[in-house]
N, C-alpha and C positions, 0 to 999 in steps of 0.2 A: 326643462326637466333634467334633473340628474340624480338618480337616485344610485350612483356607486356607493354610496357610504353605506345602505342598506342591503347591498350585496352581504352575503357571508363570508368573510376573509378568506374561507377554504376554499372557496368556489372561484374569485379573482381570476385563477388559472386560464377560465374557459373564455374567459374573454378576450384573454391573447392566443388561443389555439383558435375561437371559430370568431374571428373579428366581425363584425358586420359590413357585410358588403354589397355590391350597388347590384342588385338584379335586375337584370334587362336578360330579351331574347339574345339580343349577344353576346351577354357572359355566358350563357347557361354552358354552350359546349366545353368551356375552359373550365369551368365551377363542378360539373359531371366530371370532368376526367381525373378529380381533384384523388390523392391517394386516400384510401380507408383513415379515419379517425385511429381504431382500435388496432393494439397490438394484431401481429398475423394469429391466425385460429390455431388451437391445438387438433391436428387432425384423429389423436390417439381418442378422447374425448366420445365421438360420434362417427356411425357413417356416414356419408353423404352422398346422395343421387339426384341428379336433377330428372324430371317425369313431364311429360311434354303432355298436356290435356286438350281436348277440345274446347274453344276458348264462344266465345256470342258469337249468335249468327251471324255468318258474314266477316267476322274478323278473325283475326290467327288466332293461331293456339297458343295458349300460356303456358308458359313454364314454371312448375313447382319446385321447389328447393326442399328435400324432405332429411330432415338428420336424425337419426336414431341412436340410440346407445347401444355399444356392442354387445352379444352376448344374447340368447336366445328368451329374452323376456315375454314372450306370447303377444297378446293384445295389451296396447298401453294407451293410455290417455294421449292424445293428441291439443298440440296448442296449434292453430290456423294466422299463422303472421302477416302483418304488412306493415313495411318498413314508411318511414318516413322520408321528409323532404321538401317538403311546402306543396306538393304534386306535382313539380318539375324537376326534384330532383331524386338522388337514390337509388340506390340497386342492390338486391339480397347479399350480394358480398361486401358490401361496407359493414355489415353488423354480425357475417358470419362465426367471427367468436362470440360473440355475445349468444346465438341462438344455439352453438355449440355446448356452449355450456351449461344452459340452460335445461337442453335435452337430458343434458349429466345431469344437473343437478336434480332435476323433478323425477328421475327416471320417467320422460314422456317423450313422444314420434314431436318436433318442429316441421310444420309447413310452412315454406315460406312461396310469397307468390310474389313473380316477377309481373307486374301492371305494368302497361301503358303509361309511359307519364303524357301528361301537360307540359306546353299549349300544342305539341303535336296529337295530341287524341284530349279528346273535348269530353265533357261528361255527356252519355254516361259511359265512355267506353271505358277508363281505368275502374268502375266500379263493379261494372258487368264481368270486368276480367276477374276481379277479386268475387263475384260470385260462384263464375263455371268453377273458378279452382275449388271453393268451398262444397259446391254441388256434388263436383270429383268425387272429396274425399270421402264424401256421407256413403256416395254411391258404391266405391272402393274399401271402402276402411278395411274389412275383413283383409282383403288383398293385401293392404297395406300394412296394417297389423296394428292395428286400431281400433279400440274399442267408441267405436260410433256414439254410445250415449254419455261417454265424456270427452267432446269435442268443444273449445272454446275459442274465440276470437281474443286476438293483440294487436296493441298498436301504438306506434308512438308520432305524436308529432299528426301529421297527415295522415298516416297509417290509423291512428286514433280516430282521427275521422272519419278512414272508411271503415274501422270497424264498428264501430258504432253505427253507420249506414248500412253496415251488412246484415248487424243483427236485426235491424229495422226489417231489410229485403227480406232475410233467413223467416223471420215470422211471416210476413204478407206474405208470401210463393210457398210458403208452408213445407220449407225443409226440417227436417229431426230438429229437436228444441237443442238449442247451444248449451253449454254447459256453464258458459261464462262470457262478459268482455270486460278486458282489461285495457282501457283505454289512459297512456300517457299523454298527459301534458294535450290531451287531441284539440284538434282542430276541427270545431264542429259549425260556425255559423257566420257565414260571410256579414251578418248584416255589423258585425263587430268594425267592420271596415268603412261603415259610415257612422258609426256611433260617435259621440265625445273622446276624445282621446284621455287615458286614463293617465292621472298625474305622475304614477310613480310602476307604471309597467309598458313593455313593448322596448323598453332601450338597449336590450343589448340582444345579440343572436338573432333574435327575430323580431324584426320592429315590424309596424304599421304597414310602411313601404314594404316591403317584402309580405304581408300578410296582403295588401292588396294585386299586390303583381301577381300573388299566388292563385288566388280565388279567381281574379279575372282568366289568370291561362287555363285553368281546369274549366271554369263556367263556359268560358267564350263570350263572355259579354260582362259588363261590367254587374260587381256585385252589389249586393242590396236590394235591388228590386223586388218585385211580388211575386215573380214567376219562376223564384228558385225551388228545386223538389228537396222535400226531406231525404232523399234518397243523394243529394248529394252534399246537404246542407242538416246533418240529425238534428239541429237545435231547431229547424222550421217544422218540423213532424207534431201534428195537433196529439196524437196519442201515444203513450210511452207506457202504456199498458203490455204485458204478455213479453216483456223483453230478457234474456238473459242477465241473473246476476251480474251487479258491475261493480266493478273496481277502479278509481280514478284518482289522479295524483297529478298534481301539478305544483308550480310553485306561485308565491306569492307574489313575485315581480315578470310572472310571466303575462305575454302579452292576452293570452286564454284562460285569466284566472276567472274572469266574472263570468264566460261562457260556460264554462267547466262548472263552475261553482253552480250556477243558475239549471243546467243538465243536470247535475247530480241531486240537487234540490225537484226535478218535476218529478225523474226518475222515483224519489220517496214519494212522493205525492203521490204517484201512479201505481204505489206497492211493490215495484220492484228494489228488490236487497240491494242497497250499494255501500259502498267504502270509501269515505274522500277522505284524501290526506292531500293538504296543502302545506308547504314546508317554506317557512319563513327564510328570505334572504334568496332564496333561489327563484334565477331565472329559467328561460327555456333552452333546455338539453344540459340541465345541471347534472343530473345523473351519469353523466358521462365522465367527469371530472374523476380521474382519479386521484387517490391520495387522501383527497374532502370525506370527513364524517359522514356529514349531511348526506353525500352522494351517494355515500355505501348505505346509511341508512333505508336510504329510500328503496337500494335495491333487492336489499333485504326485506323490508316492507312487505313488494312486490310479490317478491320471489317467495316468500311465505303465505300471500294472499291466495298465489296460483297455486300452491301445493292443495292450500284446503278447497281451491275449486275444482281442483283436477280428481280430489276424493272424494267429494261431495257425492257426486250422483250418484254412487253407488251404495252410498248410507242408508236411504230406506230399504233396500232390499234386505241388506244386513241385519236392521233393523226388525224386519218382519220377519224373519227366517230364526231371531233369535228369542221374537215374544213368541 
């Protein structure tokens, strides 16, 4: 397989800044300490505090990353983040400009939650973290200065995956209804790692090999089997009824196109609202690429999708107050 010619010229870039490399438990400490991708944050942009929560029983407490825009805005819409990483790697400050800016741009509160990774916490501890911190904020928001009924999940990569498992948990345990998930490029269904391998995706950033090393150190055991839960695997979930609005984007030579594609396909079958933009030539973490169209494009996309979900909820009322 080589499908470089099908890459997007603009995109080329990312394949010399994130080379593909050998993941084992003994790279991981060297591959973590790796320095941020993204220029350093502009700190004028956002505040920023970090909020120590009660975290599942029995384990620590998490820590939330909450950025705001300066200036006394009252209650704002809130986005609930989790970064990516394959679930072994990542940490809220490798994306901290990006969620910076983002704060600015939507005028909305960023949470971001530092999980547990993998293979040192097993599922379901990283998902449980990514819950309490969620439960937090429903419980807090006022405090926080968040308006609670436009509260939405993100995520890219792995992140993607638990937010898409969150919304799942967010319904079944029956917290306030999301406002949205906005799942990139996610990572949603181990069984992908014993499937046919696809002819013309998975070769660059994120191959195979690294999709199954990932799965097995989050799972604890190897992936495919019967006895994965949709709670750590969203594409295993029998019903996709009752979920928040989703927004999904991946690329075309990503190793998660047919999972993604195949989710956002049950997702309409199920009645819930979604968005798919799959973008020709790109692989996984194109977006990041800067310089590339295509990459700006897409985060434009994005970043237009979450504006209109961040206003959304608050339309019918609008609505009814003005018939």
């Amino acid at each position: 397989m080589n499908s470089l010619h099908l890459v997007d010229p603009t995109l080329r870039p990312v394949l010399d800044l994130m080379p593909n490399l050998t993941l084992t438990r003994e790279a991981l400490p060297a591959l973590r300490a790796r320095p941020a991708f993204f220029p350093p944050a502009d700190p004028t942009l956002t505040t920023h505090r970090q909020q120590l929560v009660p975290g599942p029983p029995g384990a620590p407490d998490v820590t939330l990353h909450v950025f705001r825009p300066g200036g006394d805005h009252g209650a704002l819409p809130g986005i609930y983040h989790i970064h990516g990483g394959g679930y072994v790697m990542g940490k809220v400050a490798d994306l901290e400009p990006i969620l910076r800016q983002l704060a600015s741009d939507l005028s909305c509160v960023v949470v971001s939650v530092e999980y547990r990774l993998a293979p040192e916490t097993t599922y379901p501890g990283p998902i449980e973290d990514c819950y309490a911190g969620l439960a937090w904020l429903f419980a807090n928001a006022e405090a926080t200065g968040v308006d609670a009924s436009r509260i939405g999940v993100m995520g890219e990569s792995a992140g993607g995956g638990y937010a898409a498992a969150l919304s799942l948990l967010a319904r079944d345990r029956g917290l306030p209804a999301l406002a949205f998930q906005c799942l990139t490029y996610p990572m949603l269904d181990d069984r992908t790692c014993t499937r046919d391998v696809h002819p013309y995706t998975g070769e660059f950033v994120w191959t195979a090999a690294h999709n199954r090393f990932g799965w097995e150190a989050m799972l604890g055991h190897e992936p495919g089997g019967p006895d994965v839960s949709a709670y750590a695997a969203p594409a295993r979930a029998d019903d996709l009824s009752g979920l928040p609005p989703a927004y999904i984007a991946t690329g075309a030579l990503d190793l998660f196109v047919d999972e993604n594609l195949d989710y956002a396909r049950r997702l309409i079958r199920a009645g819930v609202p979604t968005e798919l933009h799959v973008y020709p030539g790109a692989c996984h973490a194109f977006d990041a690429v800067p310089g590339s169209p295509l990459a700006a494009r897409a985060r434009a996309d994005r970043r237009e999708a979450l504006g209109r979900a961040l206003e959304a909820r608050s339309a019918p009322q609008a609505d009814a107050t003005a018939g």
